[in-house]
C-alpha angles and dihedrals in degrees: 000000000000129000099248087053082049092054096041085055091054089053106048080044087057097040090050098048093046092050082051097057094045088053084050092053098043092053098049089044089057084052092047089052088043103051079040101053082045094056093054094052093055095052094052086047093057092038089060096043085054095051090048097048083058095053090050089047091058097046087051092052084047090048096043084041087057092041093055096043091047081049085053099057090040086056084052108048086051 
């Protein structure tokens, strides 16, 4: 084996190991952005539930408010 062979076989070890490591970091960058992209989502999700919790809550209180009321004129008109 020459040393330009020697030196050819270096390089293609190099190029492949580097192209290895740059499949490696592509694949865990789409994962990142995934899991990312995921995370947001949740977070809007639960963003929107707890607003809507809230809505629900204040619709109870006005509901509990009318039927207490409605409970105060029956007693009246006892």
């Amino acid at each position: 084996m020459t040393e330009h062979d020697l030196i050819s076989v270096k390089y293609w070890v190099d190029l492949t190991v580097k192209a290895l490591i740059g499949i490696v970091v592509t694949l865990v960058g789409m994962d990142y952005r995934s899991v990312k992209n995921s995370l947001r989502e949740l977070e809007q999700k639960k963003y929107e539930l707890f607003v809507q919790a809230q809505v629900i809550h204040v619709e109870l209180l006005a509901i509990k408010d009318r039927v207490e009321r409605i409970d105060n004129k029956l007693d009246r008109v006892k």
